[in-house]
C-alpha atoms as one frame of an Amber mdcrd trajectory, in Angstrom:
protein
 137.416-169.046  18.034 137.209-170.064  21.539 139.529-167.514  22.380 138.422
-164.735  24.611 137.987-161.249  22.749 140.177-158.802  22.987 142.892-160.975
  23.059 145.288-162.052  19.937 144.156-164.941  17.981 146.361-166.838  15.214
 143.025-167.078  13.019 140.603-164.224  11.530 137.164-163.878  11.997 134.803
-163.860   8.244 135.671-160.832   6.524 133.066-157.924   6.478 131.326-157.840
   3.680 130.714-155.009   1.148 127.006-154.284   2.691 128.154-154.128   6.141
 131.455-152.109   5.071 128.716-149.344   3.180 126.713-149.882   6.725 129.240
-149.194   8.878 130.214-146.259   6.361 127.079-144.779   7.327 127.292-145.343
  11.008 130.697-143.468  10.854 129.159-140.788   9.428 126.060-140.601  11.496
 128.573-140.703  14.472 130.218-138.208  12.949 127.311-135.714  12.535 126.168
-135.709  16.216 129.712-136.046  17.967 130.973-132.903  16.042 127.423-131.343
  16.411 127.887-131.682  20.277 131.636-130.198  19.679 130.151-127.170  17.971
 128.073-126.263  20.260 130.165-125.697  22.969 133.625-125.055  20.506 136.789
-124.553  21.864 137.813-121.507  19.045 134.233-120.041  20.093 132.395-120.812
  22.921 134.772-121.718  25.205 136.644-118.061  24.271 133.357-116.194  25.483
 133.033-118.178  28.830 136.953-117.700  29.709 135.960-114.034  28.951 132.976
-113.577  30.694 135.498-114.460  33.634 138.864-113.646  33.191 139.669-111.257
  30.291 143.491-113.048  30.508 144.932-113.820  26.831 147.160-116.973  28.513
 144.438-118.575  29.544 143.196-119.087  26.345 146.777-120.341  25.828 146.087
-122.481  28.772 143.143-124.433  26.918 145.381-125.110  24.003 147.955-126.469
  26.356 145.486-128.679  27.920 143.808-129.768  25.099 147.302-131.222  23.118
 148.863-132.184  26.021 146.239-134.252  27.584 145.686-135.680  23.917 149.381
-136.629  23.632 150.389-137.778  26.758 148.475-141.619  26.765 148.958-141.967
  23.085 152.074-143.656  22.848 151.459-146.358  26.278 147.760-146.735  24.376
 149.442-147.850  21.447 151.291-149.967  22.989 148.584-151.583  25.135 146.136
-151.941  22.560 148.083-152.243  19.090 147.391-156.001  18.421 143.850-156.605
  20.289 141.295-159.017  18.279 138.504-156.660  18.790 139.029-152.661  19.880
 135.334-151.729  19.951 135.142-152.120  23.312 138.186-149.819  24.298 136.723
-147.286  22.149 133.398-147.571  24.193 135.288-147.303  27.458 137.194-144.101
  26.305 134.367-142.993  24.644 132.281-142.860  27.702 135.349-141.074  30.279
 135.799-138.475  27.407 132.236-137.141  27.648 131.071-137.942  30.951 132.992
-134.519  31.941 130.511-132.312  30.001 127.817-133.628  32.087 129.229-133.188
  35.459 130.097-129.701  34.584 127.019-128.955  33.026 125.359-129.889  37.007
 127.978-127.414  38.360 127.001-124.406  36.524 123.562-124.992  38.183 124.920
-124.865  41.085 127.955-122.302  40.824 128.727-119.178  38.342 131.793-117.733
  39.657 135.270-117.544  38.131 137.609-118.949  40.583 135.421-122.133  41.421
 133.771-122.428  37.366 137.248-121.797  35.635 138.755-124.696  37.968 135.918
-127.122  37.374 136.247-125.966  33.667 140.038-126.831  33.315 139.190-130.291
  35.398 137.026-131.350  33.330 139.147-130.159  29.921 141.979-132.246  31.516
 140.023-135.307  31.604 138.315-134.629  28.556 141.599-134.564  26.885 143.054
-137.666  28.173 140.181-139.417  27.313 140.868-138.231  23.973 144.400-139.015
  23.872 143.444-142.618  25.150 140.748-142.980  22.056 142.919-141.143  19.233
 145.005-144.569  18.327 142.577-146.805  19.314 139.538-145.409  17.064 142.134
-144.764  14.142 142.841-148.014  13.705 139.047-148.978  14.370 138.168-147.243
  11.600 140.704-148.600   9.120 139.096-151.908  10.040 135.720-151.092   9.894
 135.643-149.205   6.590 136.842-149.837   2.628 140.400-148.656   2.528 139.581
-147.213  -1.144 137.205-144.867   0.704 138.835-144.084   3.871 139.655-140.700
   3.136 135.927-140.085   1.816 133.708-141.336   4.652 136.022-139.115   6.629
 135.237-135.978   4.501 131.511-136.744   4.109 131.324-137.292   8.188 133.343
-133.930   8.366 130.722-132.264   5.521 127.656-133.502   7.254 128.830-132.293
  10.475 129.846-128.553   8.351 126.857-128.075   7.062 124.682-128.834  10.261
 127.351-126.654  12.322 126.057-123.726  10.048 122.266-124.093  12.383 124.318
-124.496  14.964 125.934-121.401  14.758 122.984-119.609  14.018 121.404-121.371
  17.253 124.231-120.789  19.442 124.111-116.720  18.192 120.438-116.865  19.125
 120.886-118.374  22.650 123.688-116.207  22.948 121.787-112.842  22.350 119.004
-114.103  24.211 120.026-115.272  26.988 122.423-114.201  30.352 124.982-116.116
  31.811 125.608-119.220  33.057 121.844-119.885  31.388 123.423-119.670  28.116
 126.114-122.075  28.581 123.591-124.352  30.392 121.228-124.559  27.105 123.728
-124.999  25.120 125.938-128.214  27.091 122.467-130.008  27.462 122.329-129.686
  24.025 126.006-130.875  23.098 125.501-133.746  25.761 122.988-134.894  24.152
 124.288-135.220  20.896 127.057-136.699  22.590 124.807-139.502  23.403 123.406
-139.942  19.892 126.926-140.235  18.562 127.976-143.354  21.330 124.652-145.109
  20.135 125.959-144.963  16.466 129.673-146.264  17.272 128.378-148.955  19.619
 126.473-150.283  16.687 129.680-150.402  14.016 130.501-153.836  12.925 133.942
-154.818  13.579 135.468-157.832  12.248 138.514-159.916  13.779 141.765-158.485
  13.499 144.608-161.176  12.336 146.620-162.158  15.476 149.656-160.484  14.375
 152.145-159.869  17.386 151.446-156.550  19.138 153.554-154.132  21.778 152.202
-155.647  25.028 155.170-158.056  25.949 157.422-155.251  24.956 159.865-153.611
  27.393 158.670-149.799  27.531 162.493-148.392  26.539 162.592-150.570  23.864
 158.790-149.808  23.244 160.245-145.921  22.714 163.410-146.893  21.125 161.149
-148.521  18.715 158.895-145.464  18.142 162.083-142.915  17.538 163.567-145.282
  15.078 160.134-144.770  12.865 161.422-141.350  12.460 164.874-142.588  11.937
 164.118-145.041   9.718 161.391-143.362   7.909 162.739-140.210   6.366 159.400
-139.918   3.831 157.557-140.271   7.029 159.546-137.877   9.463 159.570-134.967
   6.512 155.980-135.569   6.194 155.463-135.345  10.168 157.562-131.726   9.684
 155.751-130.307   7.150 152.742-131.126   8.856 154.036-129.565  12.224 154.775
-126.635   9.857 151.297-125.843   8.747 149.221-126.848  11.822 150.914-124.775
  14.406 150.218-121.788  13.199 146.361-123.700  12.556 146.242-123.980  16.309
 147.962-120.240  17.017 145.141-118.666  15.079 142.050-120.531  16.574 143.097
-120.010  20.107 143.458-115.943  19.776 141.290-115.264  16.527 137.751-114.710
  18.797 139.104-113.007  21.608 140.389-110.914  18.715 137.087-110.020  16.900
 135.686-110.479  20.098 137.592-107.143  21.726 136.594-105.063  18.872 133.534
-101.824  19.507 130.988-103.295  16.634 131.267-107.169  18.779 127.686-108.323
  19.988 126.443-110.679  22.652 125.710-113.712  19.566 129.113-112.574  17.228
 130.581-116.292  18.355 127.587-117.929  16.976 128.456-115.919  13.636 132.197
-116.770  13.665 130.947-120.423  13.943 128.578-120.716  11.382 131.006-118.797
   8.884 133.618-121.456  10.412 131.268-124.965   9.964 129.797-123.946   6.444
 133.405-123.752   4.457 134.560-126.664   6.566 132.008-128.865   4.909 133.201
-127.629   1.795 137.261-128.368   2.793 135.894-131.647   3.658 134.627-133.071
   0.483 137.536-131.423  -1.094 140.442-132.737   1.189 138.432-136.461   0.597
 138.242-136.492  -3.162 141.499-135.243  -3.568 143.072-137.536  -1.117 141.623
-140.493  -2.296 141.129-139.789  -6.206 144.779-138.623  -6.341 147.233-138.762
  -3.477 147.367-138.030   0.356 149.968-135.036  -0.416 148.435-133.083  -2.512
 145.557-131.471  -0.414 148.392-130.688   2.007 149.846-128.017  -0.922 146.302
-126.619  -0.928 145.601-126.108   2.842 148.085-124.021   3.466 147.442-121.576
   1.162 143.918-121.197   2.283 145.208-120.262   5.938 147.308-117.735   4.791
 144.140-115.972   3.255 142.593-116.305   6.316 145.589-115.115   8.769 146.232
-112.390   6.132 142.470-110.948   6.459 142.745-110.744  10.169 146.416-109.476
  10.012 143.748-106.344   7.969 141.402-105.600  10.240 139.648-107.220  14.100
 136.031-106.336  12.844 134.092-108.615  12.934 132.946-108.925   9.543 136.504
-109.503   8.796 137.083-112.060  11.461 133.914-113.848  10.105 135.860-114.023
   6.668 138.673-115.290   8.144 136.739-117.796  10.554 135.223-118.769   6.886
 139.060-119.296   5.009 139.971-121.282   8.288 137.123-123.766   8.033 137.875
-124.736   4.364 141.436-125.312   5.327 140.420-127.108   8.242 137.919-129.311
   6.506 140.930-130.289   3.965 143.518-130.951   7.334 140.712-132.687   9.339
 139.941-135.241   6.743 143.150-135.889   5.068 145.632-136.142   8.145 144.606
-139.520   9.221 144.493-141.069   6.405 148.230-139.815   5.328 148.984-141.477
   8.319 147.379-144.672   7.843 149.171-144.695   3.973 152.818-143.997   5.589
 152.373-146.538   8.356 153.656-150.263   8.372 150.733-153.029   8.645 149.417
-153.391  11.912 151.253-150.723  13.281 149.566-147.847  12.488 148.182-147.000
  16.543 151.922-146.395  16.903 152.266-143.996  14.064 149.343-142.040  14.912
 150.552-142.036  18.203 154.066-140.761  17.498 152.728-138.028  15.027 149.931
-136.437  17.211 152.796-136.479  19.878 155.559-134.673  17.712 152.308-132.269
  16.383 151.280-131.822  20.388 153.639-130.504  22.204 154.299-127.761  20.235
 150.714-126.926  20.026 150.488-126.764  23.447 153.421-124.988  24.418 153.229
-122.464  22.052 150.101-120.512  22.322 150.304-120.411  25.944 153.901-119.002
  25.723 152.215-116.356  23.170 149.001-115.819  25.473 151.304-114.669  28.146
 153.279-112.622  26.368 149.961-111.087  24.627 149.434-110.645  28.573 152.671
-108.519  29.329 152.062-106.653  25.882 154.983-107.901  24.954 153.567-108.363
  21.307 150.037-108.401  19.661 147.164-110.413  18.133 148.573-109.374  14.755
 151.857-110.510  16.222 151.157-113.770  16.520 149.171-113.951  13.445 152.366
-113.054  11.131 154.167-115.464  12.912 152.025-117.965  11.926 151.229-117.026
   8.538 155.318-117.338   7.562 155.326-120.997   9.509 152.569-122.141   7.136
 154.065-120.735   4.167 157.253-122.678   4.925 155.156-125.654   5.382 153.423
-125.567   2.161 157.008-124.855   0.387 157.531-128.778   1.744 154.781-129.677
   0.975 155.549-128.574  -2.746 158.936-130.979  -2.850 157.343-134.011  -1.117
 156.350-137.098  -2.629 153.295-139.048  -2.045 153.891-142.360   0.444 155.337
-145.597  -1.197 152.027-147.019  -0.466 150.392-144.473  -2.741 152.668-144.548
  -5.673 152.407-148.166  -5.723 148.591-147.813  -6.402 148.997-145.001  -8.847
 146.765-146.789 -11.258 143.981-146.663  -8.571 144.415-143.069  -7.180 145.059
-141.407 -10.271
């Protein structure tokens, strides 16, 4: 034990026990509510549409968020993984990222006192998105394995759905809130009131994850002494090797792309049509936040109650229903309904993707499968919409376009969905999961 922390150790640390695993269950979720409050409140599908509108009315570069937003998270996942997969203790990484992915919001929340006009507020904006997303891409493999340590494995799936409920069901005010401050209110004021608000609930959720109890890890070897092309070599054979894992990986590629097509265009969409007011993104987020609470009970029951495929053969079905309703019609009542089909099947995807992950992955490397399936899931999602914002720009093709697209992707995904098996790891504790 005289070892210093962070570093590997051949022993292990006393186990938690069940009263701090229900504690730290709580502080997940407490985390949860306030760091996803904070994301509401200024929300990429929402928010962050209306300012990029307010000063540019150009469709890629709302293509030009997504890009930044999965290629900044993919980019340091795999040398994280690599860095961090075998430290003793990883709570204070996840502090350290924790701290450079928010910091951001702050600085440009002092800049819009200071400045409201598009060429200087768009390029602070997309500077601070960048390092936002690194930040997140640093913390992604780090915190998922965290939280596998620092929570019952028979409940992983269900403190993730709870977090993801609490946070739903509070992201209903917030809608409401951000559609009053919103009609209320010009610009930048608006997005002022409503950053001090999301940076402050970005404090609330560090004070929660700094107190989570986190037990030794065993000293297992990690990546760290690892050449970097063998590093890679390693990570490609995972998909080589693993062909439950790699179909699961495509299916899921299948039926979040078009997940990511639809959120980046669906409120510039509702928001370009003649019956659109001032608070309508505080509507489509409160119609999106109170079904996602739902999803998110729903994905975690099912997921851990039965197995980590089958909410995957519901999700998809729900974001057809959506894309098909805004295929119909852009007014906004419409786009509300689909905002409200979205959030159920995001609730479902949000909680039970991680934990899919963690049941597919090998002991003690599961940093480096998260890793390697946000990166295969990134780059498409970045690529994509911003190749489909700028043809939207050329009028090349349409909203409704891009929506069809999307809805025959996810209907391919949920056919593979239909023929997959649950992971090895699952089967082998049928008698547990039902």
């Amino acid at each position: 034990m005289g070892e210093k922390r962070g570093k590997q150790s051949p022993s292990r640390g006393r186990p938690l026990t069940s009263a701090q695993l229900k504690r730290n269950a709580i502080l997940h979720g407490l985390d949860g509510v306030f760091f996803f409050a904070a994301v509401t409140l200024f929300s990429r599908q929402t928010v962050m549409v209306k300012l990029i509108s307010e000063l540019n009315d150009s469709s890629f570069l709302l293509g030009l968020v997504s890009a930044v937003f999965w290629l900044g998270m993919l980019l340091p996942q795999t040398v994280v993984a690599k860095k961090l997969e075998g430290l003793s203790y990883k709570k204070p990484a996840v502090m350290a990222c924790l701290v450079l992915q928010r910091v951001g919001w702050l600085v440009f929340l002092l800049t819009l006192f200071v400045w409201w006009e598009p060429t200087v507020t768009l390029t602070v904006f997309f500077a601070v998105l960048i390092l936002n997303r690194i930040a997140s891409g640093m913390i992604t493999p780090l915190w998922t394995d965290w939280y596998t340590k620092t929570t019952n494995e028979k409940q992983w799936a269900t403190v993730l759905g709870v977090r993801r409920a609490m946070s739903g069901v509070v992201g209903v005010f917030l809608g409401l809130l951000i559609a009053r401050i919103m009609a209320t209110s010009g610009s930048p004021a608006r997005y002022r009131a409503l950053l001090v608000l999301a940076v402050a609930c970005y404090a609330m959720s560090a004070v929660f994850v700094a107190l989570v109890r986190e037990d030794r890890q065993e000293g297992l070897p990690n990546q760290r002494a690892t050449g970097w092309a063998e590093y890679y070599r390693g990570l490609v054979r995972i998909l080589v090797d693993r062909p439950d894992f790699r179909a699961f990986v495509l299916a899921s590629l299948a039926v979040t792309l078009p997940v990511t097509l639809i959120l980046t265009f669906l409120a510039r969409y509702g928001l370009a049509h003649e019956e659109a007011t001032e608070g309508i993104v505080g509507t489509f987020t409160a119609f999106f936040q109170g079904p996602l609470a739902l999803g998110a009970v729903v994905g975690g029951v099912l997921s851990d109650n039965r197995n980590v495929i089958v909410p995957f053969r519901v999700m998809p079905l729900l974001l057809a229903a959506a894309i098909g309703a805004a295929v119909v019609s852009a007014h906004p009542a419409v786009v509300s309904a689909a905002f409200a089909l979205l959030g159920l099947a995001m609730g479902i995807r949000l909680t039970c993707l991680l934990p899919a992950i963690f049941r597919f992955a090998e002991p003690h490397r599961l940093p480096s499968y998260t890793a390697l399936c946000m990166t295969v899931l990134g780059i498409p999602r970045a690529v994509v919409p911003l190749l489909a914002g700028g043809l939207i720009d050329a009028g090349v093709i349409g909203f409704r376009e891009v929506f069809l697209f999307s809805g025959a992707l996810c209907l391919w995904g949920w056919l593979m969905f239909l023929r997959m098996p649950p992971p090895a790891r699952d089967r082998q504790q049928a008698p547990l999961n039902g």
